[in-house]
C-alpha positions as CSV (number, residue, x, y, z in Angstrom):
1,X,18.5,8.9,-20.2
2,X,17.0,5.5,-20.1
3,X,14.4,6.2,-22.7
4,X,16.7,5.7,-25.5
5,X,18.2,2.2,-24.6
6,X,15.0,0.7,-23.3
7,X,13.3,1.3,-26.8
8,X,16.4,0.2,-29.1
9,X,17.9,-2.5,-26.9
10,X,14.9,-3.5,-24.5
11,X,14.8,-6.9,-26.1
12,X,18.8,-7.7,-25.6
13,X,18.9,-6.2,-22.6
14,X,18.8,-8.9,-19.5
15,X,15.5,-8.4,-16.8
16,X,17.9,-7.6,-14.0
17,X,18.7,-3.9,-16.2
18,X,15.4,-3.5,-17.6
19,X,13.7,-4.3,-13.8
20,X,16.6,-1.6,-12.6
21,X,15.3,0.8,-15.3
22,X,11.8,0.4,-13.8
23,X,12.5,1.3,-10.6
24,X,14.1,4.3,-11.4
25,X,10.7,5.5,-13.6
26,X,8.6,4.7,-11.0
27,X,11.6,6.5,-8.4
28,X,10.7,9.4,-11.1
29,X,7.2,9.2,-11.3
30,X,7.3,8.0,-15.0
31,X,4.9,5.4,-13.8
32,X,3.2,4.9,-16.9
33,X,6.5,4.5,-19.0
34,X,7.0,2.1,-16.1
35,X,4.1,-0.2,-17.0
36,X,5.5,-0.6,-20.4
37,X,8.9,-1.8,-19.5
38,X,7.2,-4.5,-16.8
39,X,4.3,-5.2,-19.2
40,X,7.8,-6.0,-21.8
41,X,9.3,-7.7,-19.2
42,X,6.1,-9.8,-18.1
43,X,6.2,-10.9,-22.1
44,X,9.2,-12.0,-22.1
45,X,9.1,-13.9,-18.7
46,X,5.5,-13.9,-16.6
47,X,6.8,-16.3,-13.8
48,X,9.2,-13.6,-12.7
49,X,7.5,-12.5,-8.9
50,X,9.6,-9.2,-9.2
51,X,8.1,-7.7,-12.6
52,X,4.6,-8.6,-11.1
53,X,5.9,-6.4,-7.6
54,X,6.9,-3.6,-9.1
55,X,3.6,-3.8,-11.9
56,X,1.5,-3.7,-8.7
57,X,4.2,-0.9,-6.9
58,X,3.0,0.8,-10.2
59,X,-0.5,0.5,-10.3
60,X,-0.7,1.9,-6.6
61,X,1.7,4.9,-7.7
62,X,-1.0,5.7,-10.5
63,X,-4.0,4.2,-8.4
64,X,-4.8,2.0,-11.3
65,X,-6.9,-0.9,-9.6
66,X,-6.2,-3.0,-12.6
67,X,-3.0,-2.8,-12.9
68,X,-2.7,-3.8,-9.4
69,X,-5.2,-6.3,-9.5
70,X,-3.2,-8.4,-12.4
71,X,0.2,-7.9,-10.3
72,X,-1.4,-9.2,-7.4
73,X,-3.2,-12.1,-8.9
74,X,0.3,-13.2,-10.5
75,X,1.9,-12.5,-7.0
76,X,-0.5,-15.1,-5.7
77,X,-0.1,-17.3,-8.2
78,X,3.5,-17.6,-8.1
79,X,4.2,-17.0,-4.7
80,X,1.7,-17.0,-2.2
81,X,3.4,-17.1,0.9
82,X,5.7,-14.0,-0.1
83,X,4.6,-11.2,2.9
84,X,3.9,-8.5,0.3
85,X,1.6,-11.0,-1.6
86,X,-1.1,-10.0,1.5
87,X,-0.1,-6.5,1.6
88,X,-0.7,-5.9,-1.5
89,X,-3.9,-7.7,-1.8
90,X,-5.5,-5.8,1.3
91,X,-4.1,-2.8,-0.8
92,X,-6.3,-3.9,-3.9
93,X,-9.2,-4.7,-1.8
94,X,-9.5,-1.5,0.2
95,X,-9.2,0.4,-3.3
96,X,-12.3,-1.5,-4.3
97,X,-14.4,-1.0,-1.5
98,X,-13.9,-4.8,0.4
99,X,-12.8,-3.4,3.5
100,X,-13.1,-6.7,5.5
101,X,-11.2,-8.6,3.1
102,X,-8.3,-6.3,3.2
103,X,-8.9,-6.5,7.2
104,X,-8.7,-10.4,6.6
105,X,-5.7,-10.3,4.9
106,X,-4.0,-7.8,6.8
107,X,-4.9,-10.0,10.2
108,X,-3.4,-13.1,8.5
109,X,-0.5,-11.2,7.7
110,X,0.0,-10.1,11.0
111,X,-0.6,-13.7,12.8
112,X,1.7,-15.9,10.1
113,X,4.5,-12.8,10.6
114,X,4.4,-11.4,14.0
115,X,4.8,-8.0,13.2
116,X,4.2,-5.4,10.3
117,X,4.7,-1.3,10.5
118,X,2.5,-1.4,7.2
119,X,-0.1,-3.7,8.3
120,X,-0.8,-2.0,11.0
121,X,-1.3,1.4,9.4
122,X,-3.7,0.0,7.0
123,X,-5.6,-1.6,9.6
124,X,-6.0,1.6,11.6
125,X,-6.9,3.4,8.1
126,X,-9.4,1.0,7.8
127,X,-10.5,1.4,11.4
128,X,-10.7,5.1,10.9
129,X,-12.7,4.8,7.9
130,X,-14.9,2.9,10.0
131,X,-15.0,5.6,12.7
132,X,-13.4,3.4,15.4
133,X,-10.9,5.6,16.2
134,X,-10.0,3.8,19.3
135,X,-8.3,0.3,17.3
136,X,-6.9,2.8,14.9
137,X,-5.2,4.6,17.6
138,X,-3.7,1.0,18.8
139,X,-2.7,0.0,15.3
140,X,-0.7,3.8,14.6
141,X,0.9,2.9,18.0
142,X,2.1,-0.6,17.4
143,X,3.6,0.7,13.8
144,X,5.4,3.4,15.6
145,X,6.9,0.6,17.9
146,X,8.2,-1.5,15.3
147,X,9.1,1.4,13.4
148,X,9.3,4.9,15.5
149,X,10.3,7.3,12.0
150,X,6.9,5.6,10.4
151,X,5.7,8.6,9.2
152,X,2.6,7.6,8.6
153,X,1.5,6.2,11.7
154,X,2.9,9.7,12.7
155,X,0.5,11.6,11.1
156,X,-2.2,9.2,11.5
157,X,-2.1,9.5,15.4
158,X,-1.3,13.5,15.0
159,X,-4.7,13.4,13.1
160,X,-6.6,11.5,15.4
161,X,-5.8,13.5,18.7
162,X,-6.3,16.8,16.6
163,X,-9.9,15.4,16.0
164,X,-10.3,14.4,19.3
165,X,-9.2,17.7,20.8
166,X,-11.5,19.3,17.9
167,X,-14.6,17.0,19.0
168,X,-13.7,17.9,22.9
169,X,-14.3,21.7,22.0
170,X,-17.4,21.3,20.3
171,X,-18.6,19.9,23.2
172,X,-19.9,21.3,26.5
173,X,-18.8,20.9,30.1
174,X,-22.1,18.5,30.4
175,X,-21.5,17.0,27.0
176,X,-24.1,18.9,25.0
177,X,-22.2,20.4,21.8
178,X,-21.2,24.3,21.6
179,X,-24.2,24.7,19.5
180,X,-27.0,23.7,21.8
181,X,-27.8,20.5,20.3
């Protein structure tokens, strides 16, 4: 429906529509006809924060680490102190492998702003991947405080305890594991 007035009119049409138009491809999972209208819009106006948000929304729908690292770098660049600016970045970082820098960013996020739902479900992903299952536990628990429908810190924690129950059979009454070991 869009398709046809984004390629004849995208140039006339004002950033508020065409931005509007992006959401709703990457709400569609069009994500790569996405790119193109932001890359258009970035053209046309690269100090607009918004176009470089939904650029790195749409680089994390298609798990395109460039893409998210040019939206983030321009997110930095023009607006720093924004909360998704850190967020994002801890995003970019755990998708190439720097876990403690997305841990860094994530902590600073959380001391500037109090409190994050999404923060702390990265940082108890990243403390899973770690095998601290303990501080991830803490971090799916303080999301579901701030936010008690986080489905993600819901599934997190489900996860954990079935692991936890999993590793408890495996184990003996003296601690040795089922198999002998």
């Amino acid at each position: 429906v869009l398709k046809p007035l984004l390629d004849k009119k995208a140039d006339d049409l004002p950033a508020s529509v065409m931005r509007a138009a992006a959401r709703c491809q990457l709400a569609l999972h069009r994500t790569e006809t996405a790119k193109m209208t932001l890359q258009k819009l970035a053209e046309r106006d690269p100090n607009d924060i918004t176009t470089w948000l939904l650029f790195a929304q749409a680089g994390i729908a298609t798990d395109d680490l460039p893409t998210i690292q040019v939206g983030v770098a321009n997110m930095r660049r023009l607006s720093p102190d924004t909360p998704q600016v850190p967020l994002l970045e801890a995003y970019e970082r755990v998708q190439s492998g720097d876990l403690d820098g997305a841990e860094r960013a994530l902590e600073k996020l959380l001391t500037a702003g109090g409190s994050n739902v999404l923060a702390h479900c990265m940082l108890g992903d990243i403390a899973e991947r770690r095998g601290h299952n303990d501080i991830a536990e803490s971090h799916y628990k303080a999301a579901l405080e701030l936010d008690p429908a986080s489905q993600w810190a819901r599934s997190a924690l489900a996860r954990l305890a079935a692991d936890h129950q999993q590793a408890s059979r495996s184990r003996g009454p003296d601690g040795a594991t089922a198999t002998g070991s």
